[in-house]
C-alpha positions as CSV (number, residue, x, y, z in Angstrom):
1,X,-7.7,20.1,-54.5
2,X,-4.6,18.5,-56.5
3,X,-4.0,15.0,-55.7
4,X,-1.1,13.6,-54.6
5,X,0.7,11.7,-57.2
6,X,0.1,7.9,-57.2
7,X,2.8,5.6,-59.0
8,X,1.5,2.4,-57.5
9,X,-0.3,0.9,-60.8
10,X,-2.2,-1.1,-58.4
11,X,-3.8,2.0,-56.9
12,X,-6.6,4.3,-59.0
13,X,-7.7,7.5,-57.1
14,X,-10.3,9.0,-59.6
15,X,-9.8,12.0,-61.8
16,X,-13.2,13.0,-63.2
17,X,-14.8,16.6,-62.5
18,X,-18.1,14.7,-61.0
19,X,-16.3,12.9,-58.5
20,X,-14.5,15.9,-57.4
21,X,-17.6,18.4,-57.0
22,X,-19.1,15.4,-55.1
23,X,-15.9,15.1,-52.9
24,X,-16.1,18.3,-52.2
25,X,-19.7,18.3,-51.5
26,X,-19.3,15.5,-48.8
27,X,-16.6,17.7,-47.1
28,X,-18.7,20.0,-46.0
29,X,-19.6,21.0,-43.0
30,X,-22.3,22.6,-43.8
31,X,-23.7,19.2,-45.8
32,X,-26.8,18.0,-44.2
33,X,-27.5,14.3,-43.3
34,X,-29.9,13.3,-46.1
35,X,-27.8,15.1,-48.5
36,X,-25.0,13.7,-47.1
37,X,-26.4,10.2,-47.5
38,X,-27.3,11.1,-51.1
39,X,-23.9,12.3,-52.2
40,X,-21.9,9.2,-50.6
41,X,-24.8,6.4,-52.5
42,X,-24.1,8.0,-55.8
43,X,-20.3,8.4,-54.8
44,X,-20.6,4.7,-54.7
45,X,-22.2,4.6,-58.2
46,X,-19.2,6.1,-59.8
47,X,-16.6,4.3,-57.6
48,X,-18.4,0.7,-58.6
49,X,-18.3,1.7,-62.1
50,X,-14.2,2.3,-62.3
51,X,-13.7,-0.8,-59.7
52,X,-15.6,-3.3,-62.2
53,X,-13.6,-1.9,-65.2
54,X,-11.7,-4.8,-66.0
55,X,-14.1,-7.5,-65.1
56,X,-14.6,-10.1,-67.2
57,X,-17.6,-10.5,-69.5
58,X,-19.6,-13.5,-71.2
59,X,-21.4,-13.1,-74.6
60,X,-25.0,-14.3,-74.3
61,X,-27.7,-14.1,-76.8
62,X,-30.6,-11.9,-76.0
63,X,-33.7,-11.2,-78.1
64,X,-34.1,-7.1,-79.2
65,X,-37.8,-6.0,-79.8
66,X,-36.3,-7.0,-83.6
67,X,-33.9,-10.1,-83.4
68,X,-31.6,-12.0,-82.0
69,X,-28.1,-10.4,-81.2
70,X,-25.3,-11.2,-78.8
71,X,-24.8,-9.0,-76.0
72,X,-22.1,-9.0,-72.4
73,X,-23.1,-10.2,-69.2
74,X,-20.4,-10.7,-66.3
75,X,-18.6,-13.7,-66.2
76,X,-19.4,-14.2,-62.4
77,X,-21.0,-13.0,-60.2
78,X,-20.0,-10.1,-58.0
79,X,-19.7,-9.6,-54.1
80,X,-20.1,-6.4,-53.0
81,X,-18.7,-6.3,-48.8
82,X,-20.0,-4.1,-46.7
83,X,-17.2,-2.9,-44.1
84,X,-20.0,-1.7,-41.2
85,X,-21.0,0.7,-40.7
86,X,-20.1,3.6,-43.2
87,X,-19.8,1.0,-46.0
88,X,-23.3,1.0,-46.0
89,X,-23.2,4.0,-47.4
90,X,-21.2,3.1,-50.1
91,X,-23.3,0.0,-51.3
92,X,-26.6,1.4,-51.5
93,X,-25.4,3.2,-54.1
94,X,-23.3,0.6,-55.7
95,X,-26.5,-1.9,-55.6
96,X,-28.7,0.5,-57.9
97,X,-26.2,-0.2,-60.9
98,X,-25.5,-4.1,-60.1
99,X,-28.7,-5.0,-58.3
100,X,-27.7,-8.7,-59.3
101,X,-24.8,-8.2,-56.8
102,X,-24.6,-10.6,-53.6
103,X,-23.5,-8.9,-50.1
104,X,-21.4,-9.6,-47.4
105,X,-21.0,-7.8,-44.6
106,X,-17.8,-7.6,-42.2
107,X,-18.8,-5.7,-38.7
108,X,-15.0,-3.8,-37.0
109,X,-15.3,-1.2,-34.8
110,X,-11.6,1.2,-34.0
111,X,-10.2,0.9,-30.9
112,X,-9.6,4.4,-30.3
113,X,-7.1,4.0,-27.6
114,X,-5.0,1.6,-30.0
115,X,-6.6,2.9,-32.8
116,X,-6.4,-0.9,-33.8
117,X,-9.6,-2.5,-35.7
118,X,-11.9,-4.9,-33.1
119,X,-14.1,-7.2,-35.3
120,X,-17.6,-8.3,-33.5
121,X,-19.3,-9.6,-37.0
122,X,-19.2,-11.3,-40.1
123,X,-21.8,-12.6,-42.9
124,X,-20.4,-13.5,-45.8
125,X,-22.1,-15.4,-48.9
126,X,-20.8,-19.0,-48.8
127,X,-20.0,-18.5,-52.8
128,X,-17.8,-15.3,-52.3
129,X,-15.1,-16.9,-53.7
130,X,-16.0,-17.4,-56.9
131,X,-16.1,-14.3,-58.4
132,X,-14.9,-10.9,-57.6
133,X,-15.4,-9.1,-54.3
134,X,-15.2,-5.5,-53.9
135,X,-14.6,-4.3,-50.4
136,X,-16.4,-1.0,-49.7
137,X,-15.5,1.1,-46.7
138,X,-15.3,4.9,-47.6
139,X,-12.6,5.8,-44.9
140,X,-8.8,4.3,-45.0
141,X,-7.5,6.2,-42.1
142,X,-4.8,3.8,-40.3
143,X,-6.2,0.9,-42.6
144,X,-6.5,-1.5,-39.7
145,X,-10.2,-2.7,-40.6
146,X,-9.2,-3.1,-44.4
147,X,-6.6,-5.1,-43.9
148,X,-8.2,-7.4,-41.4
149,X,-11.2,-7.5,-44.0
150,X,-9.3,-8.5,-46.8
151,X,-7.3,-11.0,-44.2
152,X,-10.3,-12.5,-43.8
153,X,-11.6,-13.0,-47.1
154,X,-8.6,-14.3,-48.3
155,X,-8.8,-17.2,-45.6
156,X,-12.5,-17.8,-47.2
157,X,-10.9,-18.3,-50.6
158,X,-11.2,-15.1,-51.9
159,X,-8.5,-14.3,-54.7
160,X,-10.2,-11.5,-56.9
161,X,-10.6,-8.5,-54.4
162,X,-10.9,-4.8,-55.1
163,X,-11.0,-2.2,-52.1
164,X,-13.6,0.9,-52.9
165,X,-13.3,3.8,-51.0
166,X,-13.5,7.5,-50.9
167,X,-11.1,9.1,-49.0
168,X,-7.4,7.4,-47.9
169,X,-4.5,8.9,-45.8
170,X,-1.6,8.0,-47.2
171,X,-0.2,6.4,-43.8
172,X,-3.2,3.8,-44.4
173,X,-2.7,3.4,-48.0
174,X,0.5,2.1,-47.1
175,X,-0.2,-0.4,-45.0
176,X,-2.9,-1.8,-47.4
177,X,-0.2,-2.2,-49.8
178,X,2.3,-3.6,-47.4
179,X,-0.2,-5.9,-46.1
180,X,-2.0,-6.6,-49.5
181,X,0.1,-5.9,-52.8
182,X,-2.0,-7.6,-55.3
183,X,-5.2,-6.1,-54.1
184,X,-6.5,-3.3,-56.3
185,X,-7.6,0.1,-54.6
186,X,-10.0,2.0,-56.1
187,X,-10.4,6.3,-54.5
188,X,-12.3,9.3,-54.7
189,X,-8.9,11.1,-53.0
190,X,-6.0,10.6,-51.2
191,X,-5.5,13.2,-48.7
192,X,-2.7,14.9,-46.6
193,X,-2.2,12.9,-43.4
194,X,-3.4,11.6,-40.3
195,X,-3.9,13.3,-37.1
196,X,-2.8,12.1,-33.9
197,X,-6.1,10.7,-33.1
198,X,-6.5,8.8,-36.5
199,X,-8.4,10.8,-38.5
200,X,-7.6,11.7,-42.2
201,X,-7.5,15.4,-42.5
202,X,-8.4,17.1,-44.8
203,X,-10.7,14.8,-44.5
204,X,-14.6,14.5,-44.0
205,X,-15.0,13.6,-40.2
206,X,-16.7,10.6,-39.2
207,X,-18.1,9.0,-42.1
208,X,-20.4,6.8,-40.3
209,X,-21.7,9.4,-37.8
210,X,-22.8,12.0,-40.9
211,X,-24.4,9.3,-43.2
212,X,-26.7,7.8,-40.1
213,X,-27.1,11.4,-38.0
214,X,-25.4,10.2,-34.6
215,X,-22.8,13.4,-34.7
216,X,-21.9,14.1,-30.7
């Protein structure tokens, strides 16, 4: 599937072959739930890795089986927030490579009749904002619950954010940026549209409902 051509510098939608078979893989129907599961936590893997590209790094000396020898550690430490409940399935994956990683999670449910975000939850660490956060949700479909996520962090003092997720509709991609210019977004894809219920299509379907098996 070609992507869509994104000139916004501030916006990175993934071009490696990986990403793409497991994209496709998560698109699928046919996908079962564990596999499902499996795909998005290692999804997340890859996506942490290009979101932390540019963080900044401390030299600290470390002691090889042979010598001494200076070697990088992060400069802070990082926030990964959970945007419940598909996030979840995001972060599992993104823990395995920074298990040093501190979480937040922000609980928003959509409004389907709106199809506005409703928040009912939030647990954030009470240092988040001193280092940088990534916000992990793997569906921006209107981008209601990003933007209120990020609204919220940035009245906690948050100032070095990154939103991780898979797939985005463009009509939600937009109003991240609108909302949140300086924010950095970090995809998998960026798909056709929206339908008139608010859901991306091509899309995946519910992310939620095929990572934790609760399909109608």
């Amino acid at each position: 599937m070609t992507q869509p051509e994104t000139p916004d510098p501030n916006v990175r939608v993934v071009d490696h072959p990986m990403v793409a078979h497991m994209v496709g893989e998560l698109r699928s129907a046919a996908t079962s739930v564990p596999r499902f599961r499996e795909v998005m936590e290692q999804l997340g893997e890859l996506l942490a890795y290009e979101a932390l590209r540019s963080t900044p790094t401390t030299e600290v000396e470390v002691v090889t089986p042979l010598e001494k020898t200076q070697a990088n550690r992060f400069a802070e430490r990082v926030t990964l927030v959970c945007i419940l409940r598909a996030g979840a399935g995001l972060t599992a994956g993104m823990l395995r490579i920074i298990p040093e990683a501190q979480m937040g999670h922000v609980g928003m449910f959509r409004d389907e009749d709106a199809l506005k975000p409703v928040s009912y939850y939030d647990k954030l660490p009470p240092s988040i904002a001193d280092g940088p956060v990534l916000v992990c949700d793997p569906m921006l479909a209107t981008g209601g619950s990003a933007v209120a996520c990020l609204d919220l962090l940035k009245s906690r003092g948050c100032d070095d954010l990154t939103f991780v997720g898979v797939i985005a509709a463009p009509e939600g991609l937009a109003k991240l940026r609108d909302a949140h210019p300086d924010v950095p977004v970090v995809l998998a894809a960026l798909d056709r549209e929206l339908n008139d219920v608010g859901y991306i299509l091509p899309g995946l379907g519910d992310a939620g409902d095929r990572i934790f098996g609760t399909m109608p």
